[in-house]
C-alpha positions in Angstrom: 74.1 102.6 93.8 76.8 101.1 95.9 79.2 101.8 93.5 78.9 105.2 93.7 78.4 105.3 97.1 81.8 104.2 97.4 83.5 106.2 95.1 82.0 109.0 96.8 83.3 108.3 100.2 86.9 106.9 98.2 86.8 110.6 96.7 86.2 112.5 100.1 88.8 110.6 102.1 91.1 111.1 99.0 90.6 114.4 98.9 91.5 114.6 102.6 94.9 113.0 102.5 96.0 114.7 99.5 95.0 118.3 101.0 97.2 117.1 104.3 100.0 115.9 102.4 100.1 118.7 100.3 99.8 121.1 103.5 102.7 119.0 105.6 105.1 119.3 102.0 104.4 122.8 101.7 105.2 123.5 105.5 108.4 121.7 105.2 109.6 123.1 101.9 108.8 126.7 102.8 110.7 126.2 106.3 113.6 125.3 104.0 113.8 127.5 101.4 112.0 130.2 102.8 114.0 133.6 103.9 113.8 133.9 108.0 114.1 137.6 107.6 111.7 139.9 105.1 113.2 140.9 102.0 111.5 143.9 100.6 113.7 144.1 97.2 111.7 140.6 95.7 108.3 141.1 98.0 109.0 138.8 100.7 107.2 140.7 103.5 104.2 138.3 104.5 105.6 136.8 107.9 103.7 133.1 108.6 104.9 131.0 111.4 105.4 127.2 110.2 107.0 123.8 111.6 106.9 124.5 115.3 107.7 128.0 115.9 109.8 128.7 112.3 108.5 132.3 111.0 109.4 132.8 107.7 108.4 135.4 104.9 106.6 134.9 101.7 105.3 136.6 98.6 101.5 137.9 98.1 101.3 135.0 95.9 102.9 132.4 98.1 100.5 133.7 101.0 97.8 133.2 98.6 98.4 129.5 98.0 99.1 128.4 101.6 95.7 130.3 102.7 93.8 128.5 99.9 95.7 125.2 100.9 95.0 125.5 104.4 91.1 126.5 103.3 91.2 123.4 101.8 92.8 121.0 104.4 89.8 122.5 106.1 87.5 121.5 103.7 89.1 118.0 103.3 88.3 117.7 107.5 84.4 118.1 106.7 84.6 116.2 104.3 86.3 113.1 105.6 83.0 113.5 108.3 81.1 113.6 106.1 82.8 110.1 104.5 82.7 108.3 107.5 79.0 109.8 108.5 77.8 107.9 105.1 80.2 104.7 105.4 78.2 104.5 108.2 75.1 105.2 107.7 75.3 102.9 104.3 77.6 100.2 105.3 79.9 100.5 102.3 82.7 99.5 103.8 82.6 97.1 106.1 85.3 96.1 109.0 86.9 92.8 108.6 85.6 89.8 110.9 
């Protein structure tokens, strides 16, 4: 049972820092690469506001991934709660003496 208490709580927190990682890579590259003005011609008309202040324009499905990442950065929050809620509860992890 202790095993797979912990490789529950591994695969919340996990799951967290890959959702932020991927959420702070995604704001960078798209304040790089991203057009500051819209751009009709190739559908760039979806204005977000990144990396302190930067608005820049994307696609319908660039807007769709960084609202599902962002959903799931969300979702990584809970469940990183919910990860140290059971570590614990359960003692799982103990801190070092």
């Amino acid at each position: 049972m202790i095993a797979i208490r912990k490789i529950l709580i591994v695969s919340l927190a996990a799951a967290f820092f890959i959702a932020v990682g991927l959420t702070i890579y995604y704001d960078w590259y798209y304040a790089k690469t991203l057009p500051q003005t819209p751009n009709p011609d190739i559908g760039r008309v979806y204005p977000i506001t990144i990396h302190h202040g930067i608005v820049v324009y994307l696609n319908r499905e660039e807007l769709s991934w960084w609202s599902d990442l962002w959903t799931c950065t969300g979702i990584g929050f809970f469940g990183v709660g919910i990860a140290a809620y059971l570590n614990i509860k359960y003692k799982v992890f103990s801190p070092p003496l």
